[in-house]
C-alpha positions in Angstrom: -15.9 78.2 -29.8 -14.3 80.2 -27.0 -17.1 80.8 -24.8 -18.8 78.7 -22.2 -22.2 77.1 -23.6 -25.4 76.0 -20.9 -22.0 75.3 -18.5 -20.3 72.8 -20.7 -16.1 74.2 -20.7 -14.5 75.4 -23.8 -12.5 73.2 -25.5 -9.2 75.7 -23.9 -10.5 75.5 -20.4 -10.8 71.6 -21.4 -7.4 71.1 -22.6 -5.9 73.2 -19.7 -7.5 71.1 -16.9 -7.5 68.1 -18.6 -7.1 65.2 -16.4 -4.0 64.6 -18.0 -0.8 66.4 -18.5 -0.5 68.1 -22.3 2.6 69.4 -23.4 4.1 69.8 -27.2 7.6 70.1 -27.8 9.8 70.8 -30.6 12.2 67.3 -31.9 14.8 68.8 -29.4 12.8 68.8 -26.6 11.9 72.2 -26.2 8.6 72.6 -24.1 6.1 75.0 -26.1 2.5 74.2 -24.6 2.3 72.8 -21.4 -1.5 72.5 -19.7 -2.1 73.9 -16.4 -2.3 70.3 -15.2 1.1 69.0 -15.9 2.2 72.8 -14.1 0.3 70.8 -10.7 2.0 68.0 -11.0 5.6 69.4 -11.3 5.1 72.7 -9.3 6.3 74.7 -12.2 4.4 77.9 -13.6 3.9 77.8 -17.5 6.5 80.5 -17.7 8.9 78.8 -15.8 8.6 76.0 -18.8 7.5 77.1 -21.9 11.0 78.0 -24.1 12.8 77.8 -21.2 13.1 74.0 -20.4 13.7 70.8 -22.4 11.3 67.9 -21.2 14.3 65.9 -20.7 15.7 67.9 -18.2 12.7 67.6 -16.3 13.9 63.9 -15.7 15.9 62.3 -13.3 19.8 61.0 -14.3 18.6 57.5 -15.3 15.4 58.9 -16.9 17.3 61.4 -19.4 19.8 58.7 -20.3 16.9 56.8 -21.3 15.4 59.5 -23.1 18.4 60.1 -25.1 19.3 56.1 -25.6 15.5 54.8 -26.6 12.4 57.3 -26.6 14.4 59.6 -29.1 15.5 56.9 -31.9 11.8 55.1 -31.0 10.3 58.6 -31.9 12.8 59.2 -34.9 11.5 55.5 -36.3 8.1 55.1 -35.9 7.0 58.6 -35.1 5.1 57.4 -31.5 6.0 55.7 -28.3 2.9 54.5 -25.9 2.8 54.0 -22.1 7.0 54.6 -21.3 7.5 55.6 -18.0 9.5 58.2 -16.4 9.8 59.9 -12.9 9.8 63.6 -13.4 11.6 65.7 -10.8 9.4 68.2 -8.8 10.5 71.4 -8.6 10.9 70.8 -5.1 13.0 67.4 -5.8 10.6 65.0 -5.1 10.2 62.5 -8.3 6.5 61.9 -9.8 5.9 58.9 -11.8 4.5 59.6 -14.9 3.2 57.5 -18.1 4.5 59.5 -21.4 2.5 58.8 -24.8 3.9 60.3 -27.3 2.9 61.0 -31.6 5.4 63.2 -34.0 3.6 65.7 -36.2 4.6 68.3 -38.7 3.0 71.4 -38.8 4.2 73.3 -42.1 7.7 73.1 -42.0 8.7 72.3 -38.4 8.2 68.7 -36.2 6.8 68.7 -33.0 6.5 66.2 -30.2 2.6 65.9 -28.8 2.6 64.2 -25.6 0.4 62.9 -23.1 1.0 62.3 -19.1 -0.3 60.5 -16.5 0.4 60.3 -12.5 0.9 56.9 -11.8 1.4 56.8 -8.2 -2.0 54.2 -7.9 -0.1 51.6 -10.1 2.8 52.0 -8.3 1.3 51.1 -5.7 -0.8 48.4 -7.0 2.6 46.9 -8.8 4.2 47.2 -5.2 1.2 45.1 -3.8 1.2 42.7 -6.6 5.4 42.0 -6.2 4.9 41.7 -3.0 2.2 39.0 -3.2 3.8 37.3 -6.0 7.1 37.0 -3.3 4.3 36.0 -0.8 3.1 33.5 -3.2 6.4 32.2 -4.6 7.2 31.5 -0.9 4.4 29.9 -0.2 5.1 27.7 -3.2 8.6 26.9 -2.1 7.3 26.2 1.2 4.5 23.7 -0.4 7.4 22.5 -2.3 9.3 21.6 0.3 6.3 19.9 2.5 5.6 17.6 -0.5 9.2 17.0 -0.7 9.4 16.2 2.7 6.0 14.3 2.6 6.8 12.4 -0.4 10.2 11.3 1.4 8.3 10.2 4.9 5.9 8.0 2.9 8.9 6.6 0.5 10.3 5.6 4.1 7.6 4.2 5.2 6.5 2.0 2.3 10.4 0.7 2.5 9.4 0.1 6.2 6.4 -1.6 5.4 8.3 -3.4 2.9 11.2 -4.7 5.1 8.5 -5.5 7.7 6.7 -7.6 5.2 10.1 -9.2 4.1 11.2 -9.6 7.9 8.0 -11.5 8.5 8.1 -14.2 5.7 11.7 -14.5 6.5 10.8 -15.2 9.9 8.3 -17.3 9.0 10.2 -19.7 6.3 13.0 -19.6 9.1 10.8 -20.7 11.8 9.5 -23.7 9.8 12.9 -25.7 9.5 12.4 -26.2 13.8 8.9 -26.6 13.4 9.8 -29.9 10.5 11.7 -31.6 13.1 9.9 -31.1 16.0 6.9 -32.0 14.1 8.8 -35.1 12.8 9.8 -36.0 16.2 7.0 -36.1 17.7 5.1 -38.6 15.1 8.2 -40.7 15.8 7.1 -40.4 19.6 3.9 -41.4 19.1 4.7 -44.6 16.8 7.3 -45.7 19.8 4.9 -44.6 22.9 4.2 -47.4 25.2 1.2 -46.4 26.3 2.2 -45.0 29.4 -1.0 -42.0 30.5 1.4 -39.8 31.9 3.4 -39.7 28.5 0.7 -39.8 26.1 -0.5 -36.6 28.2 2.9 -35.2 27.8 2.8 -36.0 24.2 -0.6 -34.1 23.8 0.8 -31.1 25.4 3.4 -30.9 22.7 2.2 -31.8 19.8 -0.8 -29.1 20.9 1.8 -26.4 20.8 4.0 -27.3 18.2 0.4 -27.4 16.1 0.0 -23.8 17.7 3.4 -22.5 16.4 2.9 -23.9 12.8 -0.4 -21.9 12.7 1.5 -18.5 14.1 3.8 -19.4 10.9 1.4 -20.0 9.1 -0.4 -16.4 9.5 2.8 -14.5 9.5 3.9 -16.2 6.1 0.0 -15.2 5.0 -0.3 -11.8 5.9 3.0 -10.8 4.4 1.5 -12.5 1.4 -1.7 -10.6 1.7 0.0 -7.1 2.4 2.3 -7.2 -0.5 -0.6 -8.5 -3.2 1.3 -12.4 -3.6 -1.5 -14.4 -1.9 -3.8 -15.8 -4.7 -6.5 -18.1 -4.0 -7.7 -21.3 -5.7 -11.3 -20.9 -5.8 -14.0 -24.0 -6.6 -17.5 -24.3 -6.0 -17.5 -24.8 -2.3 -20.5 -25.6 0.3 -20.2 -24.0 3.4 -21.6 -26.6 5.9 -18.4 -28.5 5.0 -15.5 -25.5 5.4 -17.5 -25.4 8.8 -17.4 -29.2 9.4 -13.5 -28.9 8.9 -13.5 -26.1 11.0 -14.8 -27.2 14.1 -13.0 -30.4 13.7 -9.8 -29.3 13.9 -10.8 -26.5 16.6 -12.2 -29.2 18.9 -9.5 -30.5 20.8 -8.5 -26.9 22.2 -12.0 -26.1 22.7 -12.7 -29.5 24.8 -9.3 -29.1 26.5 -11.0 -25.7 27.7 -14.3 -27.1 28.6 -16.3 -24.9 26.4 -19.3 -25.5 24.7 -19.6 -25.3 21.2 -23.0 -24.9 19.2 -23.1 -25.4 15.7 -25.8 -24.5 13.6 -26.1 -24.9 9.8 -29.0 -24.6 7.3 -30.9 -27.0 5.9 -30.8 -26.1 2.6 -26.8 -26.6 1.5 -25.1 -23.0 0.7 -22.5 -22.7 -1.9 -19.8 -20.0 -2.4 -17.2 -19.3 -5.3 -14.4 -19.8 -2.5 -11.0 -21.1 -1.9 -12.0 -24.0 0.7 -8.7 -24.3 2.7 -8.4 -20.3 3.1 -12.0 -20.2 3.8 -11.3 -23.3 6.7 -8.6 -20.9 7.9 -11.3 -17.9 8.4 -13.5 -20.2 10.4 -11.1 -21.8 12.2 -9.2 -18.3 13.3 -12.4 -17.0 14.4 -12.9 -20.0 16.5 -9.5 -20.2 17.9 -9.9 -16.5 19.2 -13.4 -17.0 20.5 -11.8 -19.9 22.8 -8.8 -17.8 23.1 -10.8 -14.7 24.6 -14.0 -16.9 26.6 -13.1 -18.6 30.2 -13.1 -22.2 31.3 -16.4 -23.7 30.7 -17.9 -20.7 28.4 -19.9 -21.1 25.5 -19.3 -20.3 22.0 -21.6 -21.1 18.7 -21.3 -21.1 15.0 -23.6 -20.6 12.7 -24.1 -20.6 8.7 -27.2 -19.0 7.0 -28.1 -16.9 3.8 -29.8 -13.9 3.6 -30.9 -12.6 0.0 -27.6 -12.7 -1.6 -25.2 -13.5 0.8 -24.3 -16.2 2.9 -23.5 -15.4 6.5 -21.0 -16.9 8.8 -21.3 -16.2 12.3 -19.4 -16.9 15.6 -20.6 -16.3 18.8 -19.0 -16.4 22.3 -19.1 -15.9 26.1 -16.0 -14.3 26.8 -14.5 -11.0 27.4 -15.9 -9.0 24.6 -15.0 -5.6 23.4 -14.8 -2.0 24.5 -16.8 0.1 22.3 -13.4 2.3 21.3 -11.5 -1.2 20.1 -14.5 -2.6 17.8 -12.7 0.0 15.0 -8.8 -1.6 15.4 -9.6 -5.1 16.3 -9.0 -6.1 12.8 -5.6 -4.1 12.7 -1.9 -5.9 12.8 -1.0 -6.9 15.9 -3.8 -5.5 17.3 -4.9 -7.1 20.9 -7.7 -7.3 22.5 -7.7 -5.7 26.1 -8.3 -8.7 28.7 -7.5 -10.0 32.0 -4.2 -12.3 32.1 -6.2 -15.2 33.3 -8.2 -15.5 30.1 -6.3 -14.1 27.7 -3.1 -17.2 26.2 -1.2 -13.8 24.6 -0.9 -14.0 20.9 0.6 -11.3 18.6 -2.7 -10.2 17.3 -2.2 -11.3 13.6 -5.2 -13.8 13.7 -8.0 -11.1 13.0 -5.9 -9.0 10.5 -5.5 -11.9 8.6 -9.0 -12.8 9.0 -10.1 -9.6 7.4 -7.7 -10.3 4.4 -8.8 -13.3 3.4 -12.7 -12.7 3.8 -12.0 -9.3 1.6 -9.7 -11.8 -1.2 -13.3 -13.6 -1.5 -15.2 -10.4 -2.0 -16.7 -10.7 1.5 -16.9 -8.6 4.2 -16.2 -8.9 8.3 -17.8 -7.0 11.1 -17.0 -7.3 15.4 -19.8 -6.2 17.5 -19.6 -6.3 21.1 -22.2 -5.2 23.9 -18.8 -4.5 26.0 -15.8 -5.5 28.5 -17.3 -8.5 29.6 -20.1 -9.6 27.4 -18.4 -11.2 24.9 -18.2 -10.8 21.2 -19.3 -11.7 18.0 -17.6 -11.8 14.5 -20.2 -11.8 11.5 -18.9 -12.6 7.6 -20.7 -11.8 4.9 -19.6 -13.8 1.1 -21.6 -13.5 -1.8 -23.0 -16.6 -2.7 -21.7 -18.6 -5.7 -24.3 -18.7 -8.7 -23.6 -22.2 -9.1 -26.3 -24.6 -7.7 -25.6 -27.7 -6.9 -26.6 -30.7 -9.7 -29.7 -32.5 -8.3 -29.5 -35.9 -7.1 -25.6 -35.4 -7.5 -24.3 -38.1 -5.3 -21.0 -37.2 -2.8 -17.9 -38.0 -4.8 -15.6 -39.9 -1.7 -12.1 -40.7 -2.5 -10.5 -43.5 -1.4 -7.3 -43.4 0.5 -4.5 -45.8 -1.1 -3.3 -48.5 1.4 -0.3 -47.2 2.8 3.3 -48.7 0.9 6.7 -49.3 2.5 9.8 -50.7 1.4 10.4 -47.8 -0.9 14.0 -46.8 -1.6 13.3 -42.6 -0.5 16.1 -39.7 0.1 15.7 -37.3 1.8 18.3 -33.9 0.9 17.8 -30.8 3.4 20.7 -28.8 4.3 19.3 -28.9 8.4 20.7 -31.6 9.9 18.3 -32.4 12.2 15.3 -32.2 9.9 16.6 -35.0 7.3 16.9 -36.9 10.0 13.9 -36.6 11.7 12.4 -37.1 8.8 14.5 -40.6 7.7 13.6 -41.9 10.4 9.9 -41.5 10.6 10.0 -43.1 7.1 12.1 -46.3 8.2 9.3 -46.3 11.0 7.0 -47.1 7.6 9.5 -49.9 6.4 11.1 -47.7 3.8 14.9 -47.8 2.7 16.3 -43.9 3.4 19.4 -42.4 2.9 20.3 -38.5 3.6 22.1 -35.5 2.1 23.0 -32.3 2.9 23.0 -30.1 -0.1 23.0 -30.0 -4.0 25.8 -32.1 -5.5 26.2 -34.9 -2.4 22.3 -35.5 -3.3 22.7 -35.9 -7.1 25.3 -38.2 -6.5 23.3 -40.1 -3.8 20.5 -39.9 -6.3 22.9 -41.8 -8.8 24.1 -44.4 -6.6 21.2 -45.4 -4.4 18.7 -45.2 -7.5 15.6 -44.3 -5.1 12.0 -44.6 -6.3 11.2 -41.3 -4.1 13.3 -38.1 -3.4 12.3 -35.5 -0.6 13.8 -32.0 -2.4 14.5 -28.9 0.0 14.5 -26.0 -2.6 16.8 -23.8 -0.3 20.2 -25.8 -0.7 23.9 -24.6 -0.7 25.6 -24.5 -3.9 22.9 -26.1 -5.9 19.4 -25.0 -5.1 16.6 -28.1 -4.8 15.3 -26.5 -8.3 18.5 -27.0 -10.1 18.9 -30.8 -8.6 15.5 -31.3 -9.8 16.1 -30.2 -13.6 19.4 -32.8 -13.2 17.8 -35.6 -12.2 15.1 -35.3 -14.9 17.7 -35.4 -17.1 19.0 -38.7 -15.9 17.4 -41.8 -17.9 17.0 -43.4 -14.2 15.3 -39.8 -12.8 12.4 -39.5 -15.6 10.4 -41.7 -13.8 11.0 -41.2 -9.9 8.6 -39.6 -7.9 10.0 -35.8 -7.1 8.9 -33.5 -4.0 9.9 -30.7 -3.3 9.8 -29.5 0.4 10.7 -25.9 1.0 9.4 -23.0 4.0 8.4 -21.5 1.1 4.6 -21.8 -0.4 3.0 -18.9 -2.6 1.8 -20.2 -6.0 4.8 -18.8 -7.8 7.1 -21.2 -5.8 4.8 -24.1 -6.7 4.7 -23.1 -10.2 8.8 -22.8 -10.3 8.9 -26.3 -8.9 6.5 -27.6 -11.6 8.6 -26.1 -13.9 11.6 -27.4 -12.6 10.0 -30.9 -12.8 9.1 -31.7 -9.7 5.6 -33.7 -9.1 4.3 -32.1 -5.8 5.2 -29.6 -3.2 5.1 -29.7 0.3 5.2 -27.0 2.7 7.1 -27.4 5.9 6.1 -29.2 8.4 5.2 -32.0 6.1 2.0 -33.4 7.0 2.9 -37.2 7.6 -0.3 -38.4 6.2 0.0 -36.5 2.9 3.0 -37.7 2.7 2.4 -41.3 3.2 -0.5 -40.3 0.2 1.9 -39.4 -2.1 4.2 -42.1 -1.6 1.2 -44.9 -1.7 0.2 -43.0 -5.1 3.5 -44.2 -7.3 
């Protein structure tokens, strides 16, 4: 088996220049064998090891500590050890890493070590490459880490932001309303006591024009807070949109005539219904209209008109004014977005109208789209509801309802911590021939309640030391308060406060200003 066969080595020229290092040593260490390739690697002739050196002193300091501490009791135990590494020393001093595998064997009467070597300078290497991208990678991490951290934080800031702003805005609003009640009061009383005079029925107009305008503004601030933050809910019936548009255009005309614009309006001839909330609906329509007037000069022209297509019934409004630069048809629908005008036809605004616009039509399931030509060819404002699979019964006749004939001589109070709004508001109702008396919070108006015995109280919910919910629940509790008639009038009008005053025991709720001719309703209905 010594000699070479058709070129293939013997198995001693194999074992000599194996691609690993062979070496068997006695229990002790001693080197006896050691392959011409383990001689490369540690620049050592055979002589220079075999009987002459123990493997351990081949290793560095640290390297025959461990040899003496582990690889000897793991060889006295189990007879093996697989893939430990040690650096052995070069005979010139420089260390080679090496893997050592390792079986115990008796031959006759004496053990000796068999062992195994590899040069592992390549997965040094590779385990220096892989720490280092596992550092690289850790610090990456903690550098993601800290963006999210960071991210997370900016967007908790700005959702309390958005928060406060939507909070600052319905405070605003509810706060702006108490004014708005006695100015609005005021000016009915004006108008029952004008003489007639041109000059101050004009001056009247002008007022009551723009204290209208600043109970809208309140209006949309108090509904797109209520629309950001989820609380706007919608009271939906089967609802024809000729009508919403009737109601629209109505209450747009004096602004629009004041203006001398034209208005077309063009409905279908075949009614359209949609599963809609009619006064939100109104408030689309008329929003729409107000800006079109807002945005189109003196004597312009602006239409509306209602049709269905397929599935969908199809507002649109129309006008003559100073359109929209292709770059603003994307944010025109954005808070307090404005639309870029000249100062002579634009009346300012703080470009709520359109935002809220777009919430409402998306509460319905609808959708709203601006096109514009450009600066100066005006603009147009298409809404898209699906259309209520309701039909209208055939033959189903109008139902009209009858207005009750207006009462006076009611015994009414009237309990609002502002001053000036129970007052206001006392005195349009003496205007009707009713018997008022006033109170400024809680207790003084349960004991007003008690002695004055009134058929109607006017409840403000927001009261010092008793709130208008807590009178409420009192009086009902009075044998003389079971049957009274009970509103409440508060700033405040989201379904949950209407519900909380029907649950408190109140029979209607009015939002501030009061309308005088619901009021007058509710009085004629008891």
């Amino acid at each position: 088996m010594d000699g070479c066969h058709d070129g293939v080595p013997s198995w001693p020229e194999l074992l000599e220049d194996a691609p690993c290092g062979l070496l068997v040593t006695e229990a002790d260490g001693t080197i006896r064998l050691a392959n011409a390739t383990f001689c490369t690697w540690t620049g050592y002739q055979p002589d220079d090891l075999v009987g002459r050196r123990r493997i351990q002193e081949l290793l560095t300091v640290g390297g025959r500590l461990f040899h003496h501490t582990h690889w000897l009791p793991l060889m006295q135990m189990q007879g093996s050890a697989a893939e430990v590494k040690f650096d052995v020393v070069h005979r010139d001093g420089h260390r080679v890493p090496m893997l050592f595998n390792a079986v115990s064997r008796k031959r006759g009467s004496r053990l000796f070590h068999e062992l195994a070597v590899v040069v592992v300078h390549d997965r040094h290497r590779y385990e220096r490459e892989l720490l280092l991208a596992r550092r690289h990678a850790e610090s990456a991490l903690a550098e993601q880490q800290k963006a999210q951290q960071a991210l997370a934080r900016s967007r908790d800031e700005l959702a309390q932001a958005d928060r406060r702003k939507d909070e600052f805005l319905a405070t605003l609003g509810h706060e702006l309303r108490n004014p708005l009640s006695s100015m609005h009061n005021v000016l009915a009383i004006l108008r029952q006591r004008s003489p007639g005079d041109p000059q101050v029925d004009r001056l009247h107009g002008i007022l009551t024009r723009q204290v209208g305008f600043l109970t809208r503004l309140v209006g949309d601030l108090l509904d797109v807070s209520r629309i950001t933050q989820g609380k706007l809910e919608l009271r939906r019936e089967h609802t024809g949109l000729a009508d919403v548009a009737r109601n629209a255009v109505e209450l747009v005309r004096s602004s629009i005539d004041t203006a001398a614009q034209t208005l077309t309006v063009t409905l279908p001839a075949e009614p359209v219904f949609v599963d809609a909330d009619p006064v939100r609906l109104t408030q689309v329509l008329l929003n729409l209209l107000h800006n079109a007037s807002k945005y189109t000069p003196h004597g312009g022209c602006i239409s509306l008109a209602v049709s269905c297509h397929d599935d969908a019934a199809i507002v649109c409004v129309r006008d003559s004014g100073v359109g929209i630069a292709p770059e603003h048809l994307g944010t025109v629908f954005d808070m307090f977005a404005q639309v870029a005008a000249s100062e002579e036809r634009s009346q300012g605004g703080l470009g709520i109208g359109l935002a809220l616009v777009r919430g409402l039509v998306a509460l319905h399931g609808g959708t709203i789209e601006a096109r514009s030509e450009g600066t100066g060819r005006g603009s147009e404002f298409v809404v898209h509801l699906p259309i209520s699979e309701l039909t209208q019964a055939a033959g189903a006749a109008p139902c009209v309802h009858e207005s009750p004939p207006p009462v006076s001589g009611r015994r009414i109070i009237v309990v609002d911590d502002n001053q000036d709004a129970a007052e206001s508001l006392a005195m349009l109702l003496e205007l009707d021939g009713h018997e008022v008396r006033t109170a400024g919070d809680g207790p003084a108006g349960l004991q007003l309640a008690h002695d004055f015995c009134p058929q109607a109280v006017l409840l403000d919910i927001g009261l010092p030391g008793i709130d208008g919910y807590e009178v409420a629940r009192r009086i009902r509790r009075q044998p003389w308060g079971r049957q009274l008639l009970l509103v409440a009038v508060s700033g405040w009008g989201q379904e949950s406060d209407r519900q909380a005053a029907a649950e408190a025991g109140f029979d209607h709720h009015l939002i501030k200003p009061i309308n005088v001719e619901d009021l007058t309703a509710l009085l004629s209905s008891r």
